[in-house]
N, C-alpha and C positions, 0 to 999 in steps of 0.2 A: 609643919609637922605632918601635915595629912597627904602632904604629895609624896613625903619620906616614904610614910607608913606604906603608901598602897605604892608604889614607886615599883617594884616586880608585878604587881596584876596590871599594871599601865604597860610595860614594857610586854608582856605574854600578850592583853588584847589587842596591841600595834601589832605585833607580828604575824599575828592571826587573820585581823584586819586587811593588811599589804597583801598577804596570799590571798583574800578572798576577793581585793579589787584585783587584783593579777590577774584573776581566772573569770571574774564576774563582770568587770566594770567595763566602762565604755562611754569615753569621752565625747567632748560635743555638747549640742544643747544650746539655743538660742536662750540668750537673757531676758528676760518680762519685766513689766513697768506695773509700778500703781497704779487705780483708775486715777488719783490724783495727788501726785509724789509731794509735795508744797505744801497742800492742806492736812495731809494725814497726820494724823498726832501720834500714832502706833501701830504696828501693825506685825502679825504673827501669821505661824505654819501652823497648820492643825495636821495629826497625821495618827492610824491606828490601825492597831490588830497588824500589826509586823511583821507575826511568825515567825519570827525568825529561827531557822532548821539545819542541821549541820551540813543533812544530807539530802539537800532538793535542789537541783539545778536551776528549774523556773523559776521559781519562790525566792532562792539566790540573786540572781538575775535582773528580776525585780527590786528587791531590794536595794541592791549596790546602784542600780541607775538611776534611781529613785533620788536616793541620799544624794549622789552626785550633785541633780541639779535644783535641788531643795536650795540652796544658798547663790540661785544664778537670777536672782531679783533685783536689779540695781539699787533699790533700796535696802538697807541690810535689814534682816529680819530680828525683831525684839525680843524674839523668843519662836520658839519650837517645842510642839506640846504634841506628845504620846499620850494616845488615851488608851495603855494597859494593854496587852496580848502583845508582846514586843517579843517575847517566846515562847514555841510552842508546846517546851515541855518540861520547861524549869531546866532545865541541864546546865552545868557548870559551863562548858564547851558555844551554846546557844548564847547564853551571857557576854563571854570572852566576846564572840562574834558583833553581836550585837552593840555592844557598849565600846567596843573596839572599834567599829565604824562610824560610830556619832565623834568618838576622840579623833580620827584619823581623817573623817570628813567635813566634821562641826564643830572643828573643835574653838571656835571662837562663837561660838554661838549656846546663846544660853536656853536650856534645855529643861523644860518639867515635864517629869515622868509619871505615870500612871499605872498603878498596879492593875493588870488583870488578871482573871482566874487560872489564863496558861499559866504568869510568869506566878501563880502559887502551887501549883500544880495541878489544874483543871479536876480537880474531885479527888486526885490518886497520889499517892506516895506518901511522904512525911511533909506537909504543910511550916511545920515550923521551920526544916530546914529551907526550905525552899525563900520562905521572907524573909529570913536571915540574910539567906543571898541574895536577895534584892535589893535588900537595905543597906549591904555591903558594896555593891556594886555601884547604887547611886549616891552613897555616902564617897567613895571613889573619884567617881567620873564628875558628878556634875557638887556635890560640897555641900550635898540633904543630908544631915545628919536625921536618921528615922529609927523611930523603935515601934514606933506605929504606923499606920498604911497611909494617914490622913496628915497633910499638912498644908501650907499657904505658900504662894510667892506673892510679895509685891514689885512693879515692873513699871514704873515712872507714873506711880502713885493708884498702878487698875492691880486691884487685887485678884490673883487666883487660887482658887481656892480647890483645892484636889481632896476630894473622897476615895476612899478604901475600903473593899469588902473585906470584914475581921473576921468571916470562917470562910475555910475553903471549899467553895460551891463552884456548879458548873454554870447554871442558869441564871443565879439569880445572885447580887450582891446583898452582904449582910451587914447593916449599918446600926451601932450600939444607941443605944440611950446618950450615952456620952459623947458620942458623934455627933449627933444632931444637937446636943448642948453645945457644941463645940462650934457647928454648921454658924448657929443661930447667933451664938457669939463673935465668930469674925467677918459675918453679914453686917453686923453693927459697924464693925471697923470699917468696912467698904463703903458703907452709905457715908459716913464721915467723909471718905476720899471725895465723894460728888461724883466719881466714875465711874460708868458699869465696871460688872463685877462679873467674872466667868465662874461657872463652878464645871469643875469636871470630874467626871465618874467611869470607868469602861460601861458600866452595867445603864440600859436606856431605861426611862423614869417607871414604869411598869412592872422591871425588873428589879427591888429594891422589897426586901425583908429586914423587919426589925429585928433583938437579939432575942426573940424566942421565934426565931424563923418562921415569921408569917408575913403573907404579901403585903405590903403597906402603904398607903399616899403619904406619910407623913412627910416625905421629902418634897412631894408633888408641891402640899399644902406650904410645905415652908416658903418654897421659892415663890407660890400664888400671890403670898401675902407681902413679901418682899417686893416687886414688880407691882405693886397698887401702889406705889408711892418711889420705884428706885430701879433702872435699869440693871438687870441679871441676864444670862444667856447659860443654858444648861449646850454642855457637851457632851455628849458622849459614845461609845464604838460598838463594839459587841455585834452587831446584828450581820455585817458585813455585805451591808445593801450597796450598791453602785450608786453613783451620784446621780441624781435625778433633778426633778423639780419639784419634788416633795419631800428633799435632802432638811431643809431648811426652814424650819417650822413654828407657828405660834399655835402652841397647842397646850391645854390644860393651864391656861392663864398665864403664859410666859412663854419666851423663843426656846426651844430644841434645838440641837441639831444631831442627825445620826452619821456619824463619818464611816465612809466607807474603808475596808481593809487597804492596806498599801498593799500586800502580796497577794492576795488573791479572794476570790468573792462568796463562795462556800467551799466544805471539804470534795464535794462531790461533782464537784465543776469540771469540765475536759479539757484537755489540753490547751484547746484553741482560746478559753476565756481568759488565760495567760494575758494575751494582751489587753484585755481591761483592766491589766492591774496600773497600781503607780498613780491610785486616786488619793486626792490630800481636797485640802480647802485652805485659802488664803482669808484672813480679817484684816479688813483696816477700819481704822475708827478716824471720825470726822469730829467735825463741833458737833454737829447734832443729826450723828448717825452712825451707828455699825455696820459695813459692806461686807459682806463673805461671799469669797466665787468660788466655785468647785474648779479642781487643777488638775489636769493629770499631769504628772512631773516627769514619771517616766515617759512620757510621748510629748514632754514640754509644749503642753496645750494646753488651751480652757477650755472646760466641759461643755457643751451646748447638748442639750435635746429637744430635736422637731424644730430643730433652726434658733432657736432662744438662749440664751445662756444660761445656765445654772448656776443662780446668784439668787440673792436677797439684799434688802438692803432697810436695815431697821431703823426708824426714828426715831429717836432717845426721848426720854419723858424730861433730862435735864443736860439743856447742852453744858458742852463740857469747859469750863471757861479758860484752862492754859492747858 
């Protein structure tokens, strides 16, 4: 019934999609391996801040090369997770584009999305239109039935658990009373699983207001207390730092990580920074450990800086028994 229903917005974002690989895309692209294909028990793309724009060539460009070789891992990917700004201005047209390339490049691949402040309309317009069309789009494309910003996936028993800022802010995300009741309650269900648990947000942990919008730790504290006794890993995008080696982080009593943009790395960047775009991060989890490498996908590399890779590789408080 649900592929009836939206069965014209599938057909309008393929064809939208096809012109924009026509004009954008560009094949090739060597395939990459696990660190260790045998032992890994899962493993996923992390990938954020999108932007995706009707009218930007580079931005384009990146994008579409990007997506291509996102699925050129011998191992197939578990999952592909958007951390939010996947458009840059809510636009109907942006959406098509966007959710049109995941159908038309990923489309066997299972996919959790993330609202960010773009795809609400970064401070301006009508807010509720705008989440409406997000909730339509991914209620669509990937089969999230959402009336709210926040909900879970489970994915061969690691739960992930997606947060959502409930007013439309530019800096900072705004997280209810009810959310974090919500947070706390399917942290319980995760620890049951015995498997780390991701939580993901666009907004990095500093940036986090409660419903009478004031700056707050209480998410910091939740995840603190959680990780005293249960493997967690906060995600999240926003900043649109390049990958580094301080990408990947145990800070504030638990692992971080800030993912960098896939299109580009601030608004005010020159042409040339263009080719830093097309940065992602790979996870694989082990018995008793979470690996993350920073990727450029679009240059079908692994990140290195000052000769080192830019990776982490976390040691689990409970290995993972199957």
């Amino acid at each position: 019934m649900n592929k009836i229903r939206y069965f014209p917005l599938h057909v309008l974002a393929l064809i939208v999609a096809v012109f924009t690989v026509l004009i954008f895309g560009k094949c090739g692209g060597e395939a990459y391996q696990l660190r260790d294909p045998e032992n890994c028990k899962l493993h996923f793309t992390v990938l954020s801040d999108v932007h995706t724009e009707a009218i930007n060539e580079p931005r384009s460009r990146a994008i579409v090369e990007s997506l291509q070789r996102v699925t050129q891992c011998e191992t197939k990917n578990d999952a592909i997770l958007y951390l939010g700004d996947c458009t840059t201005n809510a636009q109907y047209i942006e959406n098509l584009i966007f959710h049109g390339l995941n159908d038309l490049l990923l489309h066997n691949e299972t996919i959790i999305p993330v609202l960010g402040n773009h795809d609400a309309g970064n401070g301006e317009g009508n807010p509720d239109l705008y989440m409406h069309r997000w909730y339509r789009f991914v209620n669509a494309f990937y089969g999230i039935k959402l009336d709210r910003p926040y909900y879970y996936q489970v994915i061969k028993g690691y739960y992930f658990i997606v947060l959502g800022s409930e007013v439309n802010t530019v800096g900072e995300g705004v997280i209810s009373d009810e959310q974090f009741a919500w947070l706390e309650e399917t942290l319980t269900l995760a620890a049951e699983s015995g498997k780390p648990a991701f939580v993901l947000f666009h907004f990095p942990i500093n940036c986090v207001m409660d419903e009478n919008m004031e700056i707050t730790d209480r998410l910091a504290q939740i995840l603190s207390d959680y990780y005293k006794g249960h493997d967690v890993f906060y995600l999240c995008g926003h900043y649109h730092f390049s990958l580094n080696l301080g990408t990947f982080r145990l800070q504030n009593g638990f692992p971080q990580v800030y993912t960098p943009s896939l299109s580009r790395l601030s608004s005010d960047d020159p042409p040339a920074m263009d080719q830093q775009t097309g940065e992602g991060f790979e996870v694989e989890i082990y018995e008793d450990s979470v690996l993350m490498r920073g990727r450029n996908f679009r240059l079908c590399e692994w990140v290195y800086e000052n000769g080192r890779p830019v990776e982490r590789s976390y040691a689990l408080k409970t290995p993972i028994a199957d």
